[in-house]
N, C-alpha and C positions, 0 to 999 in steps of 0.2 A: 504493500500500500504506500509505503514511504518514496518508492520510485515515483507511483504513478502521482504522486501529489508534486514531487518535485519537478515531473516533465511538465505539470502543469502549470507549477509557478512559473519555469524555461518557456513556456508557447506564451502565456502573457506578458511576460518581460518583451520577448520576441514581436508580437504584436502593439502593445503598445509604444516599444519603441517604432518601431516599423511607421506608426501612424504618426509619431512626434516628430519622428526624419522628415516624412516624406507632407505631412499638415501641419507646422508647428501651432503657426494661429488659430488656425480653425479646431484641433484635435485639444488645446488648452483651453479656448472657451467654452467647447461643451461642456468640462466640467464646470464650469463657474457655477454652482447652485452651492446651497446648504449653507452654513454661518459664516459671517463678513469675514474673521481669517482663513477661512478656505479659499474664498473668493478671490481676497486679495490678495493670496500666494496664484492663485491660476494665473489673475489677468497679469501676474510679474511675467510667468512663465510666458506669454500672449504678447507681451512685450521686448519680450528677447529671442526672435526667433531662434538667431543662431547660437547662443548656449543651447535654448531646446532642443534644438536636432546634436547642440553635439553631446548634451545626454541621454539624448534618445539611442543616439549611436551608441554610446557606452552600455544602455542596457539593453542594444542588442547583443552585442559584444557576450556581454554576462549572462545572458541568457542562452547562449549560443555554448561557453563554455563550461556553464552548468548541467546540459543536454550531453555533452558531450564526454562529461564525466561520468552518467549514467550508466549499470547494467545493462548490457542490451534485454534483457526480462526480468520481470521481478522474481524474490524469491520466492521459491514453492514450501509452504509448511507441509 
């Protein structure tokens, strides 16, 4: 189970960077909802494309080398 929760974290890290590279503005303001400091960490992110994509890059990166440390199958009990 511990694998397959891990590949999971690895495919979101992977997608939402994915979305941050390649949307940084648009893929920041969707989250903008829920309490004023959430909000105004987004629109920071919304306001800096190019750090956003370069840590979007970085967790694709991380997500990429997390997948990649993985069992190819989980254990069997």
């Amino acid at each position: 189970m511990k694998v397959v929760l891990a590949e999971s974290a690895a495919m979101m890290a992977i997608g939402d960077g994915v979305l941050g590279l390649v949307f940084p503005v648009q893929h920041s303001i969707r989250w903008e909802s829920g309490p004023e400091p959430w909000r105004k960490y987004m629109r920071m992110w919304a306001g800096h494309p190019g750090l956003t994509r370069a840590v979007s890059a970085l967790q694709i990166a991380a997500g990429l080398v997390l997948a990649s440390r993985l069992p190819a199958a989980p254990a069997r009990k």
